[in-house]
N, C-alpha and C positions, 0 to 999 in steps of 0.2 A: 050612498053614504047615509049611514041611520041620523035621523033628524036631530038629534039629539047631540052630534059630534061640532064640537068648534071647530069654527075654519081656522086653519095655520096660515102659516107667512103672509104674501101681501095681500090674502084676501081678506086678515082681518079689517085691515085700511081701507081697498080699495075694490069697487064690485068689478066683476067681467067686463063690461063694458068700458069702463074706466080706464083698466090695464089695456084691453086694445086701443081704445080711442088714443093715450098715450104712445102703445106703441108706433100708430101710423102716422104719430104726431098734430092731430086732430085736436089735444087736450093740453092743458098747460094745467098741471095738479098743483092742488094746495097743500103745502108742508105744512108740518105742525112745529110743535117744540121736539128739540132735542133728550132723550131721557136723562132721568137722573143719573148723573158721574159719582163713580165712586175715587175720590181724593188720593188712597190711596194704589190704585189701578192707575189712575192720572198722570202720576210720578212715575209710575214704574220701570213706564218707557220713553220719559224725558229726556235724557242724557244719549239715550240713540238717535231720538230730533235732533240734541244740539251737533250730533257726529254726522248726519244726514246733511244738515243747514252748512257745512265744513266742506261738501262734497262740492267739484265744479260743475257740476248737475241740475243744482240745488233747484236753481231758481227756473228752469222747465221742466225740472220733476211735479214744484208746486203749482204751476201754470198748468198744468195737463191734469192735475189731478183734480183740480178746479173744473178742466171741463169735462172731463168724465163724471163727477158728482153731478156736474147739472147736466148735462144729456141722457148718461146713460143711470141712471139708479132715478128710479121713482121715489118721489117724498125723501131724498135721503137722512133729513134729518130727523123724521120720523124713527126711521128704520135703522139709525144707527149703533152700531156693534150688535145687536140680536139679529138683524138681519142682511146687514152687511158689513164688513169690518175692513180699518187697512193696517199692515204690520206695516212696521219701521224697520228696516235693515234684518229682514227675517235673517236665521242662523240654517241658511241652506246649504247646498252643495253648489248650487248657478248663483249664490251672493247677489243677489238682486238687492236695489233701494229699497224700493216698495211693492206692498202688495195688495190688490183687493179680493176679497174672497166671499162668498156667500154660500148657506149651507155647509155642505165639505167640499166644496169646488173654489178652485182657483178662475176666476173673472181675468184679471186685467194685471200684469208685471212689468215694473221698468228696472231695465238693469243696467249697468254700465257699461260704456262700449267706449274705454280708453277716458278718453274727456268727455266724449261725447253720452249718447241717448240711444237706446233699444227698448223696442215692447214685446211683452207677448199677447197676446188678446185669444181668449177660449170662445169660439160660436159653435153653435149648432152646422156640422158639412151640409146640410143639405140648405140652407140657405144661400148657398155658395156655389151650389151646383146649375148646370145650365137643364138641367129635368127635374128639377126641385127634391133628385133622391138623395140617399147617403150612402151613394156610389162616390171614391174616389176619383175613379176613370173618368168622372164627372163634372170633376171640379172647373169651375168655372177660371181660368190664371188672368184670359185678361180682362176679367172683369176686376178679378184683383189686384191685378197691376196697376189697374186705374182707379184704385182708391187712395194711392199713394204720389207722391210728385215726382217722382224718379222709377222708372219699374225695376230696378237691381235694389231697390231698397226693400222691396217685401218678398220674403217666400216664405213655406209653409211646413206643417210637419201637419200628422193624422197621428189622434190619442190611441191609446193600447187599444181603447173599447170602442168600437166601432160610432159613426156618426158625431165625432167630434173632430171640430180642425183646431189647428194652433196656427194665427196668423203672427209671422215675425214680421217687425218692421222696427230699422234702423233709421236713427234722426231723429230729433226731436220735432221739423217741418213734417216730414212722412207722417209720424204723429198726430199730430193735430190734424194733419188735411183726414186721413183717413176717417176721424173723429168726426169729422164734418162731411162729410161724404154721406148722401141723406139716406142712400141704400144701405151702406156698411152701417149705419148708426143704427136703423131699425132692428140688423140682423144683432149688434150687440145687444140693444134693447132684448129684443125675439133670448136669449141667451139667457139675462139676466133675470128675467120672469122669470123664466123656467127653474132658477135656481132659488131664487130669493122668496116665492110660491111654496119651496120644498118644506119647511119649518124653520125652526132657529139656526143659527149659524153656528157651523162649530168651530169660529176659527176667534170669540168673542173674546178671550180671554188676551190674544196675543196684539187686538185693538189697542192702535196707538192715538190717544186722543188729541196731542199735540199736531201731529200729522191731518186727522180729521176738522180741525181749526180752522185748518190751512184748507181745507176742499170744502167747506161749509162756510169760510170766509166767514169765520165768528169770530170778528176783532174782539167783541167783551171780555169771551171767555179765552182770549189769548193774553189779554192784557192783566189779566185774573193769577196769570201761572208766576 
């Protein structure tokens, strides 16, 4: 890299060491301030909070999103909407609540499963695997069965482009344990570098701040809106 090039995404915040010591969980980083809001971006996707907050979901969509901010994204308030972002009731075809996204990649989706709670989660396969490749044939199942509390609550799909899994998992408990599961948390960690490292996000514009509140647990600026 000519000496002269600025580092993009989280290397402008945080050096190599740093990133790994976090990821093997060795480090507890310092966040900073949240950047400037713009008022009227703020608004724009209020009224899909207050339709989110209406769902019978509601309140472990915000409880999980709470602990994905604090495990899995580094500094998130630093990094929020340039380098990571969450939609509100995206206008997809799978109708999902919410979304987290970094770069042009899809991180972490919770969707509706009747009353209840589903995720999707994007890693890295070869974390996953029992040879550490990004062999399918490879895939490790019960080690992923045992990130969750029931093993019929997770199974999996493999992305178009080789070396990515998609972990499903039903329940809003399977959730959380999985989140807490020290190996599965690093490999989301191991994930979200890799994306959030890439530059800016391209998914800033569809940042729902009211949402972000709620996973940054900034009563001020909630009490603000």
């Amino acid at each position: 890299m000519p000496a002269d090039r600025s580092p993009k995404g989280l290397r402008q915040f945080l050096e190599a060491d740093q990133q790994r010591a976090w990821l093997d969980g060795e480090l507890e980083l310092t966040d900073g301030e949240r950047p400037e809001q713009s008022i009227e971006h703020r608004f724009k996707y209020a009224a899909r909070f207050e339709k989110l907050l209406k769902r019978p979901q509601a309140g472990d969509v915000l409880e999980i999103l709470r602990i994905y901010a604090e495990r899995c994204l580094p500094i998130p308030r630093l990094t929020e909407r340039y380098y990571w972002s969450v939609s509100c009731l995206p206008s997809t075809s799978d109708k999902p609540l919410v979304r987290v996204n970094a770069s042009w990649m899809e991180l972490f989706t919770l969707l509706p499963d009747e009353d209840g709670l589903r995720a999707r989660i994007i890693v890295h396969l070869s974390d996953f695997t029992t040879d550490g490749s990004a062999d399918p044939d490879q895939l490790d199942e019960d080690f992923l069965e045992s990130c969750v509390d029931r093993p019929q609550n997770v199974s999996h799909a493999f992305w178009r482009t080789n070396g990515i899994l998609i972990v499903k998992i039903r329940g809003a408990t399977s959730i959380r344990t999985f989140l807490g599961n020290d190996r599965a948390l690093r490999n989301v960690r191991n994930f979200n570098l890799t994306h959030m490292n890439r530059g800016r996000n391209a998914y800033q514009f569809s940042h729902c701040y009211s949402v972000a509140d709620e996973m940054l647990e900034d009563v001020e600026t909630r009490a603000g809106d």
